[in-house]
Phi, psi and omega in degrees: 000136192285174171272135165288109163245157174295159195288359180260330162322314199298301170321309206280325180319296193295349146343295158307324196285317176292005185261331165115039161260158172265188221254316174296356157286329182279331200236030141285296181331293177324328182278330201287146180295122158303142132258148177259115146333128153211132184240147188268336170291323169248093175312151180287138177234036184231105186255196243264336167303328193279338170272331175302319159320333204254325189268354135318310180281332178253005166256358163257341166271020137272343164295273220273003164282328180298309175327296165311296196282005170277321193291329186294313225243019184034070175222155146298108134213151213251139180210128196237146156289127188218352163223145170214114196208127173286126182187195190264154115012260180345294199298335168259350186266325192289340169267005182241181194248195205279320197262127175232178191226096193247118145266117208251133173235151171259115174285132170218133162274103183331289193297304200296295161105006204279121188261115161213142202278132177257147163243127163273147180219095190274174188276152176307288178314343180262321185297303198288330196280346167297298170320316169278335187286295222279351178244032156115320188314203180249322185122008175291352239234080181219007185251082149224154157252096176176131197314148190283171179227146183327306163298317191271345171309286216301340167255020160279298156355289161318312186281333193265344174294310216255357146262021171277325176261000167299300173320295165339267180341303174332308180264350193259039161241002188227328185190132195281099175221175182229128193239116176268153199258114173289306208220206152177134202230158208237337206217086207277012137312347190250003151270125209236343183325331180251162171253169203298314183264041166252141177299169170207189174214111202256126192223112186269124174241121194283137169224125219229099184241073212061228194291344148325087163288118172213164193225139170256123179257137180222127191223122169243108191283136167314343156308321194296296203279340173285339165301306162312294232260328169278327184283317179310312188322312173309308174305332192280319181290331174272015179235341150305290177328328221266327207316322209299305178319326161296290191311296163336298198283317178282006162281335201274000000 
């Protein structure tokens, strides 16, 4: 029976095929085995359900983000999810440059009270062009270089308050928790709260304000997320039990 390719299957053949490999070179390539990098010294501790979990809860905190800033910034605007990848502290603090634009929240679990840090780090240029909209502008005015100013804290400050309850909105279809908005930091050297070699999960979100692309990074340490996760887990069982038990009494 021939095999059915798929339209990316298709693409990549004629791809190829215009690069001037012949058809026995492409189904060699095809036939040789992938293998995935995997280092063993630092085990994955996010398994694969759980990111499927997170990236649900953060493709509905890319919905109500658009929502909030077309209503902040009287605009269309768009936010898409677009990587959630597990990996150290370092690898991600190490990728940012000294001036940054940071929101630090505290993740709390409603019943509990247990505080744990979420960090947002938006793009310089999505930051100004926020900034500008919001002081009367078009929203153009965002290719600057230079240290923020007391008034532009404070209306990053503002914006970054009315996502704290987005974080929230976000979690309250899966678990009750609440996210207060701490601080906002300028200078990602001054964060010391995760240490370097703690797992995090970096969950990157595209934000699209006319011809503007930029991306907002949220980083959650596993310590955080094993708590959540442990709690969700608790909740689903108890509630497979409660179901199984209805079922039960209506067989009987």
């Amino acid at each position: 029976m021939a095999e059915v390719l798929t339209q990316k299957q298709i693409d990549e053949l004629l791809g190829n095929l215009q690069s001037g490999k012949n058809i026995n070179e492409i189904q060699q390539e095809s036939q040789e085995k992938k293998y995935k990098e995997y280092d063993f010294r630092t085990p994955k501790r996010i398994t694969r359900d759980q990111l499927k979990l997170l990236d649900s809860i953060f493709e509905n905190f890319a919905r109500l983000l658009a929502l909030q800033l077309s209503s902040l910034l009287r605009l269309t605007c768009e936010a898409e999810l677009v990587t959630l990848e597990e990996q150290q502290y370092y690898e991600f603090s190490n990728a940012l440059n000294d001036s940054v634009l940071m929101g630090i929240y505290n993740l709390e679990r409603k019943t509990h009270g247990n505080e744990k840090q979420i960090i947002l780090e938006m793009a310089r240029p999505l930051s100004f062009s926020m900034i500008d909209r919001l002081l009367g502008g078009n929203g153009e005015g965002y290719n600057i270089e230079k240290d923020y100013t007391d008034i532009e804290l404070s209306i990053m400050k503002y914006l970054l308050q009315k996502v704290a309850s987005i974080f929230t909105s976000a979690w309250s279809n899966y678990i009750d928790v609440t996210a207060d908005y701490e601080m906002i930091e300028t200078n990602s050297r001054l964060v010391q709260s995760i240490a370097p070699d703690e797992t995090i999960v970096i969950i990157v979100i595209e934000v699209s304000i006319r011809s503007l692309r930029e991306k907002i990074n949220i980083c959650i340490p596993a310590t955080s997320l094993n708590v959540i996760f442990k709690s969700f887990e608790n909740k689903f069982s108890r509630v497979s039990k409660k179901g199984d038990t209805d079922i039960e009494q209506q067989r009987k």
